[in-house]
C-alpha positions as a printed NumPy array, in Angstrom:
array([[  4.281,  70.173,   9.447],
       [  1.057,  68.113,  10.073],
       [ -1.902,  70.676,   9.908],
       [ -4.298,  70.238,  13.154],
       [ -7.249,  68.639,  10.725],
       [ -4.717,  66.101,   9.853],
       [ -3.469,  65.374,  13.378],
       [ -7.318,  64.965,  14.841],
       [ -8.069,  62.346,  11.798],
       [ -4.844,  60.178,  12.658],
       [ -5.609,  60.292,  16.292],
       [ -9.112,  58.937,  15.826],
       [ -7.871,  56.566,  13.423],
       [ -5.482,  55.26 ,  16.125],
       [ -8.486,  55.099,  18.217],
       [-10.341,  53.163,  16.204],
       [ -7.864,  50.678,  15.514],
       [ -7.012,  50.428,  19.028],
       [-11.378,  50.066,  19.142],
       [-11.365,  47.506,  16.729],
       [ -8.196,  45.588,  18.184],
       [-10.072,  44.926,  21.493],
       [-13.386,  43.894,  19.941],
       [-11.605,  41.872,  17.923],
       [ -9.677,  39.992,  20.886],
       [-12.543,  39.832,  23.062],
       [-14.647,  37.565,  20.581],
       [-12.262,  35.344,  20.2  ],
       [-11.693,  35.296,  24.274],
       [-15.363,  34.979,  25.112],
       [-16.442,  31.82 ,  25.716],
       [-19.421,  31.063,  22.751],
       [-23.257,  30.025,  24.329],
       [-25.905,  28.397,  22.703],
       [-27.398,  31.166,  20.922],
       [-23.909,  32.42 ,  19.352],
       [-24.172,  28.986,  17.338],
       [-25.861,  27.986,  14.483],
       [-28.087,  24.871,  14.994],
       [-26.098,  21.958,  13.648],
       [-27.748,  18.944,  11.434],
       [-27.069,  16.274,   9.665],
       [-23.758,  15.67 ,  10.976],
       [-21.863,  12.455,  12.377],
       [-20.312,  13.388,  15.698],
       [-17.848,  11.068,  17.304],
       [-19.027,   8.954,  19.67 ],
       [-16.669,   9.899,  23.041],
       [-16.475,   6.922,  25.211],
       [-15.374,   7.198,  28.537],
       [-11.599,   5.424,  29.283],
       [-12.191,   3.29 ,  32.304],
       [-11.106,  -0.546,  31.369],
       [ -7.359,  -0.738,  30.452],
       [ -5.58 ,  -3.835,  29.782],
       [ -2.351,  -4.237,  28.863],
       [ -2.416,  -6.822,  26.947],
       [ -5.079,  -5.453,  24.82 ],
       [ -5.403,  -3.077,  21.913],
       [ -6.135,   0.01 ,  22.793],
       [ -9.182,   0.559,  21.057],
       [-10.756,  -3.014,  22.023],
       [-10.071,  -1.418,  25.211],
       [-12.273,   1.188,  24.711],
       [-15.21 ,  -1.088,  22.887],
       [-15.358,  -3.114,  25.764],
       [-16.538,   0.467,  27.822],
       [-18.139,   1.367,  24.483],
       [-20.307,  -1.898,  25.076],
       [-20.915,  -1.072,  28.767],
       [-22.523,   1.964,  27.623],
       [-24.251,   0.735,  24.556],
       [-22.494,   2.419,  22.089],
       [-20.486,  -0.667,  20.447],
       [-21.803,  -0.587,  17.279],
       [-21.249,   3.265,  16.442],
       [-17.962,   2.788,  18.191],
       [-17.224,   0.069,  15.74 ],
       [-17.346,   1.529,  12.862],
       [-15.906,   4.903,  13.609],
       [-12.891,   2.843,  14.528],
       [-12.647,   0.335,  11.436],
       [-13.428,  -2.756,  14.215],
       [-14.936,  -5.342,  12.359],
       [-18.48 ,  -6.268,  14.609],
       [-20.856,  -8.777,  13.779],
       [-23.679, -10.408,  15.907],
       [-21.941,  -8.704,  18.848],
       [-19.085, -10.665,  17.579],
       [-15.604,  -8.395,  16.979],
       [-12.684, -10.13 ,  15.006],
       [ -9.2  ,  -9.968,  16.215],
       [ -5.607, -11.21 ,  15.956],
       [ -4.05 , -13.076,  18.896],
       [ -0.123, -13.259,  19.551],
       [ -0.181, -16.533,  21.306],
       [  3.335, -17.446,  23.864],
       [  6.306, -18.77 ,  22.1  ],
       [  5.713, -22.59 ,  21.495],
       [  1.977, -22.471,  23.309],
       [ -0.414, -21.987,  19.525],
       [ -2.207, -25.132,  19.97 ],
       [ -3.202, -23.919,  24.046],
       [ -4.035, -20.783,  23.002],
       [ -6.592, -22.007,  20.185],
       [ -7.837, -24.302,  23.049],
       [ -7.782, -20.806,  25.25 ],
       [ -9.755, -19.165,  22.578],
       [-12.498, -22.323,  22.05 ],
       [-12.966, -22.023,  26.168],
       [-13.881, -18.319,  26.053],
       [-16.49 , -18.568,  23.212],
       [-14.427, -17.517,  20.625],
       [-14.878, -18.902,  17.039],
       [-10.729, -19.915,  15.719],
       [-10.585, -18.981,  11.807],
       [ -7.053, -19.318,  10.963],
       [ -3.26 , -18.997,  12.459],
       [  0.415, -18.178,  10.942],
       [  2.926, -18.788,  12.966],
       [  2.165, -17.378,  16.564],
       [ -0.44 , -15.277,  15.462],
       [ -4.444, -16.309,  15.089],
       [ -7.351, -14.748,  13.954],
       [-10.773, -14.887,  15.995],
       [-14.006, -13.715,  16.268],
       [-14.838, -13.01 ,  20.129],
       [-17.831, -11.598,  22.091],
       [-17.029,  -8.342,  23.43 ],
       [-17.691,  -9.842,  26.698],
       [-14.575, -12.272,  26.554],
       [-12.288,  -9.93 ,  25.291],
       [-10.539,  -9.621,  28.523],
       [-10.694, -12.879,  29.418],
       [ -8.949, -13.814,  26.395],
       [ -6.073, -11.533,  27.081],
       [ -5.715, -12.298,  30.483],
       [ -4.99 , -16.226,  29.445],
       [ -1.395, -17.175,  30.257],
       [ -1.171, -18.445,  26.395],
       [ -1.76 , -14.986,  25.351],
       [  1.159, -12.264,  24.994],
       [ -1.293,  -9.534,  23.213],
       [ -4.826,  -9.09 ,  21.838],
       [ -4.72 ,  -6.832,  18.075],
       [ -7.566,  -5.5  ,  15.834],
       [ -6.531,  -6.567,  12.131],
       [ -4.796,  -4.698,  10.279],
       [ -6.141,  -4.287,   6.545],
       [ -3.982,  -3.477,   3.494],
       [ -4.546,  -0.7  ,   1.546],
       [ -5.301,  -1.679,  -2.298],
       [ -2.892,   0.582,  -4.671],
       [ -3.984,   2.598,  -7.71 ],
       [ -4.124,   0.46 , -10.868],
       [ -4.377,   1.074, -14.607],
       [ -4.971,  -0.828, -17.187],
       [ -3.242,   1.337, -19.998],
       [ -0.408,  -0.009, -19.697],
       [  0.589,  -1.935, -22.608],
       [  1.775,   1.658, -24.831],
       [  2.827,   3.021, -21.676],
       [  5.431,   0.217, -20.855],
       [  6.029,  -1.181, -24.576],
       [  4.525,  -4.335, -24.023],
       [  3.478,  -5.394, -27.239],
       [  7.2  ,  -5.318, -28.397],
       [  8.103,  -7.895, -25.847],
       [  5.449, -10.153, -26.924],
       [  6.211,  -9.776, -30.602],
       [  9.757, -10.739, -29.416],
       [  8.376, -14.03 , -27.924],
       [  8.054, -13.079, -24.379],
       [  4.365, -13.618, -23.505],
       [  4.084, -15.332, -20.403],
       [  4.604, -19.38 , -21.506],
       [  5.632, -21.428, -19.043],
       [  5.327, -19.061, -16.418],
       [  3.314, -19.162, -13.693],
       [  2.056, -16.032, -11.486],
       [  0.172, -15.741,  -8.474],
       [ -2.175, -12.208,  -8.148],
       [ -2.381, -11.164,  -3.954],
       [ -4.864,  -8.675,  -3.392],
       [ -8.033,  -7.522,  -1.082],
       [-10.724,  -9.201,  -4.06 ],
       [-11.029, -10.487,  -7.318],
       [-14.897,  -9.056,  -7.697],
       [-16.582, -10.119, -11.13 ],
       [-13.94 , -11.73 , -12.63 ],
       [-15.685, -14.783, -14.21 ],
       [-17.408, -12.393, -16.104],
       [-13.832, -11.454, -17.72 ],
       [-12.631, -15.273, -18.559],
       [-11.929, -15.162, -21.754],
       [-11.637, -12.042, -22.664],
       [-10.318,  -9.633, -20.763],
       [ -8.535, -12.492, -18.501],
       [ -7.404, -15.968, -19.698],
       [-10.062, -18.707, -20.339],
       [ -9.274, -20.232, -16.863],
       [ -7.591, -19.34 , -13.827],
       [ -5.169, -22.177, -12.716],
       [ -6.411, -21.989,  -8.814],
       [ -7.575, -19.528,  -6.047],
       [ -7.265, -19.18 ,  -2.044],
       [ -9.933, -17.152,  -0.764],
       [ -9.511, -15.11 ,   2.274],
       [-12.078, -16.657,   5.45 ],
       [-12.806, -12.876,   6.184],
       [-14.146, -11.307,   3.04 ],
       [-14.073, -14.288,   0.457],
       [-13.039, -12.873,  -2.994],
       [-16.316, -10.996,  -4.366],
       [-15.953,  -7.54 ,  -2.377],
       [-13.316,  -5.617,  -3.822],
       [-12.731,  -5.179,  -7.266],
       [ -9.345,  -4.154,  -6.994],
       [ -7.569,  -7.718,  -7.633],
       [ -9.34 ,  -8.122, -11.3  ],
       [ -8.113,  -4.925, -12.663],
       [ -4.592,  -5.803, -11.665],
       [ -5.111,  -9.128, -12.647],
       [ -6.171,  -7.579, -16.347],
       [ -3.047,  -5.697, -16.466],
       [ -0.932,  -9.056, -16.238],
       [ -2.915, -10.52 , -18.674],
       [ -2.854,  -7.912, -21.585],
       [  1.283,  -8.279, -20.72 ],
       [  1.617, -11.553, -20.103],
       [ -1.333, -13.229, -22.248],
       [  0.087, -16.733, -21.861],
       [  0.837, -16.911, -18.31 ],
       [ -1.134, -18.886, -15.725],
       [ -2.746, -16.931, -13.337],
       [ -3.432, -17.947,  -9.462],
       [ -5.514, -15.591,  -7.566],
       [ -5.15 , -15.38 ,  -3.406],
       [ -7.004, -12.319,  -1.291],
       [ -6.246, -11.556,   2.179],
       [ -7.626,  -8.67 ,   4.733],
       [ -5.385,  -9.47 ,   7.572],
       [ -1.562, -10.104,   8.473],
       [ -2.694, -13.777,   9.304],
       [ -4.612, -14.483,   5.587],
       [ -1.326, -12.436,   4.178],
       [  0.828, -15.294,   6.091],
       [ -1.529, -18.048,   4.764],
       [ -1.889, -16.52 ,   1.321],
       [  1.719, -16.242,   0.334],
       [  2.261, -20.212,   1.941],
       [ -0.581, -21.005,  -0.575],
       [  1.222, -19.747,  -3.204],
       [  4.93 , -20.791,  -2.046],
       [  2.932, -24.337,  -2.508],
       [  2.052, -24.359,  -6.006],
       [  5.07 , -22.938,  -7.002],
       [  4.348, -20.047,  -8.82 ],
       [  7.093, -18.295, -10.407],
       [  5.757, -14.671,  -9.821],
       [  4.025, -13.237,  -7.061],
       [  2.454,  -9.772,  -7.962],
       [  0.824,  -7.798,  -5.305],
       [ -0.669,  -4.267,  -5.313],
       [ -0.796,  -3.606,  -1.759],
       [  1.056,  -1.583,   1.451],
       [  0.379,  -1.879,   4.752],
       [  0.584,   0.768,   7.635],
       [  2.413,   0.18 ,  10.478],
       [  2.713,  -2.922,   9.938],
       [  6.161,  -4.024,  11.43 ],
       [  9.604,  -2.286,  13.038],
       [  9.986,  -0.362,   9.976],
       [ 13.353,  -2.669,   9.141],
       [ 12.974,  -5.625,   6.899],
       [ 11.428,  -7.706,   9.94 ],
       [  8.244,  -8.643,  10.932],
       [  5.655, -11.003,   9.606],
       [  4.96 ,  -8.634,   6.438],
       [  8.832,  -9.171,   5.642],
       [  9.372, -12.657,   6.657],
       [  6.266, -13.998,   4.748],
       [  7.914, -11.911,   1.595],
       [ 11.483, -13.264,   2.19 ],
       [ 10.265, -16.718,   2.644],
       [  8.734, -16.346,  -0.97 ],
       [ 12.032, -14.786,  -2.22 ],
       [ 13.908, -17.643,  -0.14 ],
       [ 11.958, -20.134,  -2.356],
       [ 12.871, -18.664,  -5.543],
       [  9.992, -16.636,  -6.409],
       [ 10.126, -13.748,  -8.095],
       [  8.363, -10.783,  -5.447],
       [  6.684,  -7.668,  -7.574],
       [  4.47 ,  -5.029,  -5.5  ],
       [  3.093,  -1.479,  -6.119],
       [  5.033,   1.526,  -4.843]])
């Protein structure tokens, strides 16, 4: 039998559970006010822009840089949303009516947009944010994109011991004769490697219009690891940063007939998810012209 000392403790143990319980679950109901916070500094909030212009034909997030404009907030808006904005100027991919690429180029040259390149039905732009609906709203237009960048893949350059390399090339396969073509986001620095760390020349390059070659060093130390396993192969170097470079890149390559095409890159969301799209069809029409197609996984 519980003595009565006993029973008193437990009960106001109950109670102050029970106490504690209520406290507990009205702090977390109470609605917090100025004073219950710390002062906050030295932090980036998002910049919340109000969702009033919709088009359909339109990207949603060009959508909402065209409102960011209205309320001068482009620029912050920009880069919190990896839109590419210069001199009020935004880049963007077109996807022009089947058969109608030339009219929509003219459509583009009309609105004050600045045409950079095309594959296919697709072409990239630059654009004020002013004309951004008046681009999509030309008949010539089916939709209005941001780019979509690749994302470069984790490289290393021990790789000779790891693979067994050097075994291969003391059996005699080094690389002659064959050719191989390096796609990738940059080749930064790599003159400084001729020579050395890379072969004395590099056959040719195709430099992508939006970020040249000399950004991202990515492309090099890929290129290295080719090298140290295939010392005596010619090397051609392409760099891309959006589906439309990608298209014009592996064409570029396709035309000097390399035999190889290595590339250390994946894209996100970049097609149905099923073979198709122009990711897929730009890598079958490689495949389709004998080349050999090698990427990262």
């Amino acid at each position: 039998m519980i003595s009565r000392s006993w029973s008193i403790k437990l009960s106001l143990l109950l109670i102050i559970a029970v106490i504690l319980g209520l406290i507990a679950q009205a702090s977390v109901n109470r609605i917090p006010t100025r004073a219950d916070s710390p002062e906050i500094t030295g932090i980036d909030l998002p910049v919340v822009v109000s969702a009033k212009h919709s088009n359909p034909k339109m990207d949603s997030a060009l959508s909402q840089l065209i409102d960011a404009a209205s309320q001068g907030k482009a620029l912050p808006f920009a880069q919190q949303s990896g839109i590419n904005l210069e001199s009020n100027k935004v880049r963007v991919i077109l996807e022009s009516k089947p058969d109608k690429l030339q009219e929509a180029i003219l459509a583009i040259q009309a609105n004050g947009g600045d045409f950079e390149i095309s594959y296919n039905n697709l072409i990239q732009a630059r654009f004020p944010i002013s004309a951004l609906n008046d681009i999509a709203s030309s008949p010539y237009v089916n939709f209005v994109n941001k780019p979509n960048a690749p994302i470069a893949s984790e490289t290393t350059i021990e790789s000779m011991e790891l693979i067994n390399a050097s075994a291969w090339n003391t059996a005699g396969y080094n690389g002659t004769g064959i050719s191989i073509g390096v796609l990738d986001v940059g080749f930064k620095n790599y003159s400084t490697l001729l020579g050395t760390d890379l072969p004395s020349s590099i056959a040719d390059t195709w430099w992508s219009p939006t970020i040249g070659y000399n950004e991202f060093e990515h492309g090099t130390a890929c290129a290295e690891v080719i090298h140290d396993i295939a010392p005596n192969a010619s090397l051609y170097f392409a760099t891309c940063y959006t589906l439309v470079e990608w298209g014009n890149a592996i064409d570029w390559l396709i035309s000097k007939e390399v035999d190889i095409i290595s590339c250390s890159l994946t894209w996100l969301n970049g097609g149905p998810g099923d073979c198709t799209g122009t990711i897929c069809d730009a890598v079958s029409a490689a495949a389709d012209d004998g080349i050999l197609w090698v990427n990262s996984a």
